[in-house]
C-alpha positions as CSV (number, residue, x, y, z in Angstrom):
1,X,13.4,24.6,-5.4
2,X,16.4,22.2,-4.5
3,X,16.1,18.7,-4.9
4,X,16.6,18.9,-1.0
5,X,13.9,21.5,-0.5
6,X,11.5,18.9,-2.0
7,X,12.2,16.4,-0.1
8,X,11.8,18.6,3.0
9,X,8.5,19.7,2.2
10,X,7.3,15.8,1.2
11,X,9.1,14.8,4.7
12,X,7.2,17.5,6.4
13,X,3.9,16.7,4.6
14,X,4.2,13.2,5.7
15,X,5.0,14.2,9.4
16,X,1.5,15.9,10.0
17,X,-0.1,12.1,10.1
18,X,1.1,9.4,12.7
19,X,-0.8,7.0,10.9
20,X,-0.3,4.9,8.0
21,X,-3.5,4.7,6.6
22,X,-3.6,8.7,6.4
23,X,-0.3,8.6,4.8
24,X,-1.6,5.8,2.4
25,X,-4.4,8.1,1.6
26,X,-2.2,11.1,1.1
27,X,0.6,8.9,-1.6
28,X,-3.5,8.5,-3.3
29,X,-4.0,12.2,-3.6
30,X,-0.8,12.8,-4.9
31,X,-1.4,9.7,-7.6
32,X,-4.8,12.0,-8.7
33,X,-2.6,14.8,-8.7
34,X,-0.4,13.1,-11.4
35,X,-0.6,14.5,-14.8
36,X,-1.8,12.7,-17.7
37,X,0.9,10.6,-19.5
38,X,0.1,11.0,-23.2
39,X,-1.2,7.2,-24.3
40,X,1.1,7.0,-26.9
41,X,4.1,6.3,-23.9
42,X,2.0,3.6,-22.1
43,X,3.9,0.8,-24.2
44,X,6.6,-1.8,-23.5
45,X,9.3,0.2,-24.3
46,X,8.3,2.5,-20.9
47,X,6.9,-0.2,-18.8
48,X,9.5,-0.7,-15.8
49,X,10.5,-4.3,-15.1
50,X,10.4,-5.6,-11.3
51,X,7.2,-3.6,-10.3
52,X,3.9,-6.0,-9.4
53,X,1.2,-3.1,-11.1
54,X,2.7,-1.7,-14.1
55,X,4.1,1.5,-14.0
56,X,4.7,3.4,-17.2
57,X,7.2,6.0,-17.0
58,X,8.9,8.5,-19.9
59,X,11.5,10.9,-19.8
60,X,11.7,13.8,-22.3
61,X,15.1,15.4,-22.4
62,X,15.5,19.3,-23.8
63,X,19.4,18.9,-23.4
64,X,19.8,20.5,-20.2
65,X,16.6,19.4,-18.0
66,X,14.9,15.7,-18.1
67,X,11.3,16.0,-17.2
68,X,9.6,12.4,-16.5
69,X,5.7,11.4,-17.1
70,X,4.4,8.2,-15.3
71,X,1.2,6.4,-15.0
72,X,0.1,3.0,-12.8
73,X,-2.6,1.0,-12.9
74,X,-2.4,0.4,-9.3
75,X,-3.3,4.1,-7.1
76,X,-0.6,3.5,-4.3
77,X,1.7,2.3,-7.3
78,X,0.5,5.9,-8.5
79,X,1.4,7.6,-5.6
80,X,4.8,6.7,-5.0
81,X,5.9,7.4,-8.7
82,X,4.4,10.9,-8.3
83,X,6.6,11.7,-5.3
84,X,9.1,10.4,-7.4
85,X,8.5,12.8,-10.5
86,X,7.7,15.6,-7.9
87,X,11.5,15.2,-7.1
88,X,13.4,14.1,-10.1
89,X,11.6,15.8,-12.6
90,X,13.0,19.0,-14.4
91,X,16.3,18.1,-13.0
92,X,20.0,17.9,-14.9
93,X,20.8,14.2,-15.2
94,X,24.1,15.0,-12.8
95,X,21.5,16.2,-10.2
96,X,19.4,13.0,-10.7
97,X,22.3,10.4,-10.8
98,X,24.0,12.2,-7.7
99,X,21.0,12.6,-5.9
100,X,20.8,10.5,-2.4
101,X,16.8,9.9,-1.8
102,X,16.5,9.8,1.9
103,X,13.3,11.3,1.9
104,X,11.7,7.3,1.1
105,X,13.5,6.7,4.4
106,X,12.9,9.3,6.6
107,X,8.5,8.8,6.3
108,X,8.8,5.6,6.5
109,X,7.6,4.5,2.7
110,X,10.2,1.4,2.2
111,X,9.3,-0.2,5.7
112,X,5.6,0.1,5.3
113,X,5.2,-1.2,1.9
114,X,4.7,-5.2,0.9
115,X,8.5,-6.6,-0.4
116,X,7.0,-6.2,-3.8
117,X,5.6,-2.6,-4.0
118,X,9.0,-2.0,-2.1
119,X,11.0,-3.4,-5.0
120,X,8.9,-1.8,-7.4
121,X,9.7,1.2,-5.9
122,X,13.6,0.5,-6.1
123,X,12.9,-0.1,-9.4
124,X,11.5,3.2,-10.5
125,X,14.0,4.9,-8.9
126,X,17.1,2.9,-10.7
127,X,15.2,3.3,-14.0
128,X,15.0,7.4,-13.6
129,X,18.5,6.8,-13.0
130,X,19.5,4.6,-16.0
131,X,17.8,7.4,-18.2
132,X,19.8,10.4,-16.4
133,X,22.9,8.1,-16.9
134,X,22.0,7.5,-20.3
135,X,21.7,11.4,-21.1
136,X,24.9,12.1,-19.3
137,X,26.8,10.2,-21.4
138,X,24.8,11.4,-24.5
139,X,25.9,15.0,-23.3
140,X,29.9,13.7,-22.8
141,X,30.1,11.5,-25.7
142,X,27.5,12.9,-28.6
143,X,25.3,10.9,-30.4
C-alpha cells in the first residue's frame, strides 16, 4: 500500500465518527494495537525531545526500508505515534523525507489536541524525519 493509500484509509476511518471523544477513543485502540518496543530501546538515546509524555521511538534500517518501533507512557500519546508508524514505517527514507502528512490535517488531530500534545506530535514526526535524512545520506555518502 502507498504512503497515500494509508492515509486514505486512516482519513476514512476517522470520518465514520463526528465526534471527538469517539475519535479519541479510536487514536486509544490503535495505541493497544501498537507492537511491543523491545525494552532495551526505551532509553535516552530514543526518547524524543519536545513531547509532554515520553515517547520512545527506534528505527531499524535493512538498507533499503526503515521500519520504526515506539512506545508512550501516555495512551493518546500512544495513539498518535501509532498512526504515525502505520504510515512511515517500512518506507525508503526518500519516501519518508518527501512525504507531505496531510492526513494529521484533514481529521482534524493538530486542532483538537492541547498546544503541547500538538508539539509533541510535530516532534515525532521531524524526528522520523531526521532518521530518514540521516539514512539518506548514509546511502549517498557511505559510512
Amino acid at each position: 500500500m502507498t504512503i497515500k493509500e494509508v492515509q486514505d484509509n486512516i482519513i476514512e476511518e476517522f470520518s465514520l465518527f463526528d465526534d471527538w471523544m469517539d475519535k479519541y477513543n479510536l487514536l486509544i485502540d490503535l495505541g493497544k494495537e501498537l507492537p511491543v518496543i523491545d525494552p532495551k530501546y526505551k532509553i535516552k538515546d530514543f526518547l524524543i525531545e519536545g513531547c509532554q509524555s515520553k515517547v520512545w521511538l527506534h528505527p531499524e534500517y535493512d538498507g533499503k526500508l526503515i521500519t520504526f518501533t515506539a512506545d508512550s507512557d501516555a495512551i493518546i500519546t500512544r495513539g498518535i505515534v501509532a498512526l504515525l508508524i502505520k504510515v512511515l514505517s517500512n518506507r525508503s527514507p526518500g519516501e519518508i523525507i518527501s512525504t507531505d502528512l496531510y492526513f494529521i490535517d484533514k481529521i482534524g488531530l493538530r486542532q483538537n489536541l492541547s498546544p503541547t500534545r500538538s508539539n509533541g506530535l510535530l516532534s515525532m514526526v521531524r524526528q522520523m524525519k531526521l532518521y530518514a535524512m540521516a539514512y539518506n545520506a548514509k546511502n549517498k555518502y557511505g559510512n
